[in-house]
Every structure is written in structure tokens, then in C-alpha cells.
C-alpha positions as CSV (number, residue, x, y, z in Angstrom):
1,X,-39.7,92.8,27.7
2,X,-39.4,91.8,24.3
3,X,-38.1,94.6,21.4
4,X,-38.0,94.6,18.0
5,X,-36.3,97.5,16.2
6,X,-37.7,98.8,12.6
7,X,-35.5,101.1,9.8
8,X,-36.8,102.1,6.9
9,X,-34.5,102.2,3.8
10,X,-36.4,104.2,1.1
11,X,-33.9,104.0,-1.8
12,X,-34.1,100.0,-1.7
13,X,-37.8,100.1,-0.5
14,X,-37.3,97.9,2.6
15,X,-37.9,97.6,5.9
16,X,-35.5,95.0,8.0
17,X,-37.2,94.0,11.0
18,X,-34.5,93.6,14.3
19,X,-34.8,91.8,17.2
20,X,-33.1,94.1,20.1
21,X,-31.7,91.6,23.0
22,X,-30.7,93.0,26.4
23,X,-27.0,93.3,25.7
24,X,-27.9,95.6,22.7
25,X,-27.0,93.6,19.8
26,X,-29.8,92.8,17.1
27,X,-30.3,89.7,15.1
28,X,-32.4,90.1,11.7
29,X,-36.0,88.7,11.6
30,X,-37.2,89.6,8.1
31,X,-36.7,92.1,5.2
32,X,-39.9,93.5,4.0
33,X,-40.0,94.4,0.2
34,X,-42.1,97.9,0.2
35,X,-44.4,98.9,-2.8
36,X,-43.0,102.1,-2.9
37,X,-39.8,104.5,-1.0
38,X,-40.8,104.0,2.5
39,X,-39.8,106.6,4.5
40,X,-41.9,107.8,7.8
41,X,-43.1,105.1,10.3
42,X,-44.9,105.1,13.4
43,X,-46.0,102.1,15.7
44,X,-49.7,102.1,16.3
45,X,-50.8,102.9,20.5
46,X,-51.6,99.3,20.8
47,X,-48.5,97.9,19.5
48,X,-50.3,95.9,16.8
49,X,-49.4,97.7,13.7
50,X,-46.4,99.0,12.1
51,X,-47.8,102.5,9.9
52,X,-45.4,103.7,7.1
53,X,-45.6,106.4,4.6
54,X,-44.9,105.5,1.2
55,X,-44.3,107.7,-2.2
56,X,-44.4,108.4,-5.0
57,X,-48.2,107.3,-4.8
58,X,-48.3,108.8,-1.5
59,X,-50.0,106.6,1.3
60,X,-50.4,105.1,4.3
61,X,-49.2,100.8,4.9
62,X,-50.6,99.5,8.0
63,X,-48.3,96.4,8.7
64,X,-49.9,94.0,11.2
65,X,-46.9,92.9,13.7
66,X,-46.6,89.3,15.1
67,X,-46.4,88.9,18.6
68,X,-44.1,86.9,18.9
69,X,-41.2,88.0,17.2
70,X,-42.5,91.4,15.5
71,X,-42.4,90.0,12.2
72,X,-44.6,91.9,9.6
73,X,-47.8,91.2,7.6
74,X,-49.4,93.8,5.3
75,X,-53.0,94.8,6.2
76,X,-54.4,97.7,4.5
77,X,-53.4,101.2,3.0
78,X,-55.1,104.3,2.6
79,X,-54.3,107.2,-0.1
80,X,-52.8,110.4,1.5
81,X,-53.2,114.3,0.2
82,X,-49.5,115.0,-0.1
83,X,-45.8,113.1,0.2
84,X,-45.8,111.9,3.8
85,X,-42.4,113.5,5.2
86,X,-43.8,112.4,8.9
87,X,-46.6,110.3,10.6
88,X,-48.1,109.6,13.9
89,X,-51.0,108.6,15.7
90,X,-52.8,110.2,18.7
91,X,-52.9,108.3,21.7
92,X,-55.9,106.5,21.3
93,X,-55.3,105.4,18.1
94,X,-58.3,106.9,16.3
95,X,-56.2,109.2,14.0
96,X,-53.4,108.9,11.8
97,X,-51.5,112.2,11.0
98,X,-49.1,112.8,8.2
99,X,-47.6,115.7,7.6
100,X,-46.1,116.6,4.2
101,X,-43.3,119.1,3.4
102,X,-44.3,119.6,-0.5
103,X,-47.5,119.6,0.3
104,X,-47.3,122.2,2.8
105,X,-50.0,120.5,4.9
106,X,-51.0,118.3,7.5
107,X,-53.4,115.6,7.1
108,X,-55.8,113.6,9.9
109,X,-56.5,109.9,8.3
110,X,-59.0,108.2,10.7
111,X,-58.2,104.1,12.1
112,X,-61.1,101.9,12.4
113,X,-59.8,98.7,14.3
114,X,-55.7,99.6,13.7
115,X,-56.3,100.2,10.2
116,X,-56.5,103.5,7.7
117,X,-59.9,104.3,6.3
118,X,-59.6,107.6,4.8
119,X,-58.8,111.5,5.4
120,X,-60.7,113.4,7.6
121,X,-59.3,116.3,7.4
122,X,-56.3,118.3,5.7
123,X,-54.9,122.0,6.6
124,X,-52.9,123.4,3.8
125,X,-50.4,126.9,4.2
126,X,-47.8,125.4,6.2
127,X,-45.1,125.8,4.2
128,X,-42.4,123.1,4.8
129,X,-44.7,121.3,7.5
130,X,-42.6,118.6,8.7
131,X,-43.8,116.5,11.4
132,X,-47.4,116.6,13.8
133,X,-47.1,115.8,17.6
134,X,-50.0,115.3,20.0
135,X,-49.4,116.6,23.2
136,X,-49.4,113.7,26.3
137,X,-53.0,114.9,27.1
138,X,-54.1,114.0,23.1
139,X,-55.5,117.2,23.3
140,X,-53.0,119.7,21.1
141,X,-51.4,118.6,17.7
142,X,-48.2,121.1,17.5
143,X,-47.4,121.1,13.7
144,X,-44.3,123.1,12.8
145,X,-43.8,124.8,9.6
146,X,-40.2,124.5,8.9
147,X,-39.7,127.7,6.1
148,X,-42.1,129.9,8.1
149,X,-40.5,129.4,11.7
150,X,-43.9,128.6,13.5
151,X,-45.2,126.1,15.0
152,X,-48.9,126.0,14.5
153,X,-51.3,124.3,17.2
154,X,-54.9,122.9,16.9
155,X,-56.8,121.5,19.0
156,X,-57.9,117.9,18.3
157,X,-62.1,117.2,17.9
158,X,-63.4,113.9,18.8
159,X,-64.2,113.3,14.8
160,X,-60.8,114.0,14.4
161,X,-61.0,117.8,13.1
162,X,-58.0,120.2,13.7
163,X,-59.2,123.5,15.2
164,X,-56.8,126.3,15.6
165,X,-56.4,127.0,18.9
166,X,-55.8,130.7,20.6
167,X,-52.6,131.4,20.1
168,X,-52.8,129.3,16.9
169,X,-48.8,129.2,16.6
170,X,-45.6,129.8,18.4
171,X,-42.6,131.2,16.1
172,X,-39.1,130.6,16.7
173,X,-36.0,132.8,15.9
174,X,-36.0,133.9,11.9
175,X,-34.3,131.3,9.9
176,X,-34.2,128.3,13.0
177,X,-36.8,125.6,11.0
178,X,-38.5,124.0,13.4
179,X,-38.8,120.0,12.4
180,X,-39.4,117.2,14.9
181,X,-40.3,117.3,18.6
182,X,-40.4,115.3,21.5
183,X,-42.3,115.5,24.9
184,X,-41.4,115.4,28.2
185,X,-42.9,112.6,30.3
186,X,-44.0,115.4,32.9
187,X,-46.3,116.5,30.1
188,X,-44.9,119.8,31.4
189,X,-42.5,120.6,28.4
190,X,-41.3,120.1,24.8
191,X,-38.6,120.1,22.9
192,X,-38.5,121.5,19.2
193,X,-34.9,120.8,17.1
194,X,-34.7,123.8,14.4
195,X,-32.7,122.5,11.0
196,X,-31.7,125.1,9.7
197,X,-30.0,126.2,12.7
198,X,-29.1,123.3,14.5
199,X,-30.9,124.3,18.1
200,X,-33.2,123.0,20.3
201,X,-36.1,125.2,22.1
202,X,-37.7,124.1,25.2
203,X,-41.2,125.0,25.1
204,X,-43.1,125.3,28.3
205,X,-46.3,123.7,27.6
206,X,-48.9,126.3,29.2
207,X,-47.4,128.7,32.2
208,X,-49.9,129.9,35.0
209,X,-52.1,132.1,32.8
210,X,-52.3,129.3,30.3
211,X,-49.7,130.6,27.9
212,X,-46.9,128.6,25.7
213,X,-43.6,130.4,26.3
214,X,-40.1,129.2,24.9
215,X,-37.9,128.9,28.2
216,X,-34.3,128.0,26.5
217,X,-32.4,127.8,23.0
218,X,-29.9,125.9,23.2
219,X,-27.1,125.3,20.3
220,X,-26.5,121.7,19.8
221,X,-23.2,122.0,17.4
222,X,-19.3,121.6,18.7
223,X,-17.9,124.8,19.4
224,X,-15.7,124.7,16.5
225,X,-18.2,123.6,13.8
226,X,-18.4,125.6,10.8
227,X,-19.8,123.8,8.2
228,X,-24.2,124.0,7.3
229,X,-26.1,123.1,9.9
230,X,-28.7,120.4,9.3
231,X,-30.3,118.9,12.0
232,X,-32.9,116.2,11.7
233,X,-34.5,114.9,14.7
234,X,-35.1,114.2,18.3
235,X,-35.5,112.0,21.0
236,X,-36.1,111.8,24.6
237,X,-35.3,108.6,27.2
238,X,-38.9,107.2,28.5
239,X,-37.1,108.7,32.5
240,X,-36.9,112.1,31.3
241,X,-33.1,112.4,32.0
242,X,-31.4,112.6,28.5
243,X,-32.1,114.2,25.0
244,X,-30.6,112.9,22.0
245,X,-30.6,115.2,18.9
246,X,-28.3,114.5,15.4
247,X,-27.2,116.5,12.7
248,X,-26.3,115.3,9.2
249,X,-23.6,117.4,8.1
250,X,-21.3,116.7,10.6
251,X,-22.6,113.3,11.3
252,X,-23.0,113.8,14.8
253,X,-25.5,112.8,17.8
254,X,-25.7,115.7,20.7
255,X,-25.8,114.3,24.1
256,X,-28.1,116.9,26.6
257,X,-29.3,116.0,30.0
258,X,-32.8,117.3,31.7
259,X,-33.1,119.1,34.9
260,X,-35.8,117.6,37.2
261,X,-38.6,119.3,36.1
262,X,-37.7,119.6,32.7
263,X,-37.5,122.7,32.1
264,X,-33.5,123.0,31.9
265,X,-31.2,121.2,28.8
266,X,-27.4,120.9,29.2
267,X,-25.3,119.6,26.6
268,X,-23.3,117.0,27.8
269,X,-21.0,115.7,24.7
270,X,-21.0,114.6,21.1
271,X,-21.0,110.8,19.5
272,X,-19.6,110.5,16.2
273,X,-22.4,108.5,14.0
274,X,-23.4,106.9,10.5
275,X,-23.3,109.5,7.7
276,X,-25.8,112.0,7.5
277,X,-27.8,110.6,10.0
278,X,-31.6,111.5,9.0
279,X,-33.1,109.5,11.9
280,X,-32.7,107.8,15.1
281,X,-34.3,106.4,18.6
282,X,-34.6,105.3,22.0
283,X,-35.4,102.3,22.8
284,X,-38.2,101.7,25.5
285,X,-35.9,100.7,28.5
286,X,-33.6,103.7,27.8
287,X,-30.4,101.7,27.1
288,X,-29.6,102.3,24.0
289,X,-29.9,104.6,21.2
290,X,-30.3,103.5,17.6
291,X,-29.2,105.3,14.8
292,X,-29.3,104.7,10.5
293,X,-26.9,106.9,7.9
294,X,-28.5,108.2,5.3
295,X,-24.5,107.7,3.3
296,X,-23.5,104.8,5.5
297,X,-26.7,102.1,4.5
298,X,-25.9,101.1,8.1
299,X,-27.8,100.7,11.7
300,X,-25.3,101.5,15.0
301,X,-26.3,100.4,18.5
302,X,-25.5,103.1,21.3
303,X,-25.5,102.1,24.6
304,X,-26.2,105.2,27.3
305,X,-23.8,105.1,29.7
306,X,-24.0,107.0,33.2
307,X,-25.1,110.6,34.7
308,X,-24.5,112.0,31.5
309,X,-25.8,110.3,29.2
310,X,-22.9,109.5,27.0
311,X,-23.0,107.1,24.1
312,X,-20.9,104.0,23.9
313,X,-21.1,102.0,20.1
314,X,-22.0,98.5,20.4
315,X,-22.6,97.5,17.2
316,X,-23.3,98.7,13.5
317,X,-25.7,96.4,11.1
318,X,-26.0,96.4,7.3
319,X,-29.4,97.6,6.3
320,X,-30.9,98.5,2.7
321,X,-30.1,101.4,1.1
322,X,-30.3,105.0,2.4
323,X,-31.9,104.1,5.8
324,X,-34.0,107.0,7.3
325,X,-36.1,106.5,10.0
326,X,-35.7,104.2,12.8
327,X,-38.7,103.1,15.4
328,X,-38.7,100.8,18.2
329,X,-41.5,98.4,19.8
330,X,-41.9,96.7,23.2
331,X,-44.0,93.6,23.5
């Protein structure tokens, strides 16, 4: 399995293109000049595009990705409604959804062979709406609204229409922020990192009346922090064993492992990182863990070391300036 490892560096508008080898260290393929701060990025269902979100003429850059050695070729962009704080695709890869914090919205931009052709539809009132996640069935887009503490669900149509489901949200504590989530491979469960309170929630995805319940909050800060908490996002291994979430004030990844079924997180430590690390991932053979600083302009490799889960630095890389998301492909 070949991988190639992409960060996005908005203040420099680049993207530098990585080539991940077994052992964990990278070697650079290319460095892609943006039109624009590039900042969210998602890698199409079929592996053939490379989708970023671009401002401040907010819109959508399908990338075509060489085979070969993921290398990148522009294709086609599409406008978007509002600044693109997060995108992804559904499973398929019919739909494209951004979700925009300024905005306070979520947008559905439909694909017509890999690339973006236009909005579909937009929902608007979701104050501080920063990310959109389709549930493993591609049925659900859970779409949390960071300064309301909800996270609103709809249902999505086959013409790519979001229709509020019943319940059409799930709140959190007052003052948590829900931001970015992950899914557990169980489809069973997911996970929802709060910002402004620097905790993760376990959501059980529909209990035997059919009904979305939060299981577990778990605080994902050292004991003896005391500074603001800031969280920023969250990832899950592709076994289901180990959750990675990082915060930016105190610069630090949380190491939790899963219980069997999922339904159970238990910190396990805490890796030093990059400053202000906004993003991070997993790559697919869940070895290592790949995170940018937002202060540091750099890239570290992680690798994940035993039962726990714990991270062991195997590398840091210059990238461009003010790196902020990180995504991975297998091919």
C-alpha cells in the first residue's frame, strides 16, 4: 500500500504533497501553489481527487491525484455560499459538504464524475457550524453548531437535500462547542471533541428505541492544566482501538483507547506536539499519526506504539506557513 500525506498551509497558500514509506518518514513530491488560503481538504471516496476549500473567494479546488505517486493536477472549482471552515464528501461521492463558521451554515455542492458542479442546497442558523459528517450508513449528516452547543442532524435525500430529522439536534453541556467528529468503524458510535471545553462525548448512534443518547464526557486535558482550552480535532485508528484528539493551547495530542464495542474512551497519556496544533491524522494502516503546528510551520510523524496507544516522534518536516489541516491517501 502506497500513501501519500497532504497539509495544507493557508498563510503561504500551499499544499506540499508527501510520500509516507513504511518506516514513517516522508519524502516531498511536490509543492502546489494555491489561488487562494487553503485551508479544509478532504480526499474524494474513490481516491481520485484531492477537494480543498479556498478563501477569500470562497470555493471548492478539485485536484486530480496521480496514481502513481499522488502528485496533483487542478481539475475544476465550484463557488461556495460562505468561508469553507470544513469539507467532506458522502460515501458515494455524489455530494460535497462544506460547512462554514461565518457563514453560520452548511452547504451540499453536488459531484458529477469527481468534480464540483454547483450547490444544491444550503441551511443557514447554525451559528459557528464547523464541520459536517455523514454517518457510515451515508444516511445522517451530524452538523454541530459550535456557539449554540448542538449538533443538528438531517437526513441525506438522494438529490442531495438535507431534511431535518426527528430529533433534529443533540445539545451538549452549555459552553462545550462541539467541532469535529469521528466515527467508530462499528458504525455503532461517535465521537464529538467540544473546543471550548476541551472534552470529548461519545454519542451512541441510535439505542433500542431508535434514540441518540450521549454515553460519556470525557476531559481530554492534563490534570494540572490551567490555561484556555482549545481543542481542534479528532481522529480515530481505521481498528477502532485508539482516539487521538489535540488542543492548541497547550500544544498537546490526548492519547484515549476504545473498549470493544466502542462505547467506552480511556485516556491513556499526552504527546507533546507542533504549536498550536489546528489539525492532524491517521494514516490508513494505523501506524502513525501526523500532525502540522499552526506556530511551528512544521509536519511531525508519530508512530503508535502498543496497547495503549502511545505516540513515539519520528520525524518533523518543514512545510509552508501556518499548516492546518493534514489528510492522508492510500493507493
Amino acid at each position: 500500500m502506497k500513501q501519500t500525506v497532504y497539509t495544507a498551509s493557508p498563510e503561504s497558500q500551499q499544499i506540499h504533497v508527501w510520500s509516507l514509506h513504511q518506516d514513517g518518514k516522508l519524502t516531498l513530491v511536490q509543492v502546489v501553489d494555491v489561488p487562494g488560503q487553503v485551508q479544509p481538504m478532504v480526499i474524494s471516496p474513490d481516491k481520485q481527487y484531492l477537494y480543498v476549500g479556498v478563501r477569500p473567494e470562497f470555493r471548492v479546488i478539485a485536484y486530480r491525484i496521480a496514481p502513481d505517486d499522488g502528485a496533483l493536477t487542478f481539475a475544476g472549482e465550484s463557488a461556495l455560499p460562505g468561508s469553507p471552515t470544513h469539507i467532506s464528501t458522502d460515501h458515494s461521492g455524489k455530494f460535497l459538504f462544506s460547512g462554514s463558521y461565518n457563514q453560520a451554515s452548511v452547504s451540499v455542492t453536488r459531484l458529477e464524475e469527481g468534480l464540483p458542479v454547483g450547490v444544491v442546497d444550503v441551511v443557514e442558523g447554525l451559528d459557528g457550524c464547523h464541520s459536517a459528517n455523514i454517518t457510515p450508513d451515508n444516511r445522517t449528516l451530524w452538523v454541530p453548531a459550535l456557539k449554540q452547543d448542538r449538533i443538528c442532524l438531517f437526513t441525506l435525500s438522494d438529490d442531495g437535500k438535507l431534511v431535518a430529522q426527528t430529533p433534529a439536534e443533540v445539545t451538549t453541556v452549555e459552553g462545550a462547542g462541539p467541532r469535529h467528529m469521528a466515527f467508530h468503524p462499528n458504525q455503532q458510535y461517535a465521537y464529538c471533541v467540544n473546543e471550548l471545553n476541551s472534552s470529548v462525548d461519545v454519542w451512541e448512534l441510535s439505542d433500542p428505541h431508535g434514540e441518540i443518547e450521549c454515553v460519556q464526557t470525557l476531559d481530554m486535558m492534563p490534570p494540572d492544566f490551567t490555561g484556555t482550552r482549545w481543542a481542534a480535532d479528532i481522529h480515530i485508528t481505521p481498528d477502532g482501538r485508539h482516539l487521538y484528539t489535540c488542543d492548541r493551547t497547550s500544544s498537546t495530542l490526548t492519547v484515549f483507547t476504545i473498549s470493544e464495542d466502542g462505547s467506552v474512551l480511556e485516556v491513556q497519556g499526552f504527546q507533546p506536539t507542533e504549536t498550536q496544533p489546528r489539525g492532524f491524522n491517521v494514516d490508513h494502516s494505523g501506524k502513525y499519526v501526523l500532525a502540522v503546528g499552526q506556530k511551528s510551520h512544521h509536519l511531525a510523524v508519530y508512530e503508535i506504539k502498543g496497547e495503549q496507544g502511545l505516540l513515539e516522534e519520528k520525524g518533523r518536516y518543514a512545510v509552508g506557513q501556518g499548516p492546518m489541516w493534514v489528510v492522508v491517501n492510500a493507493h
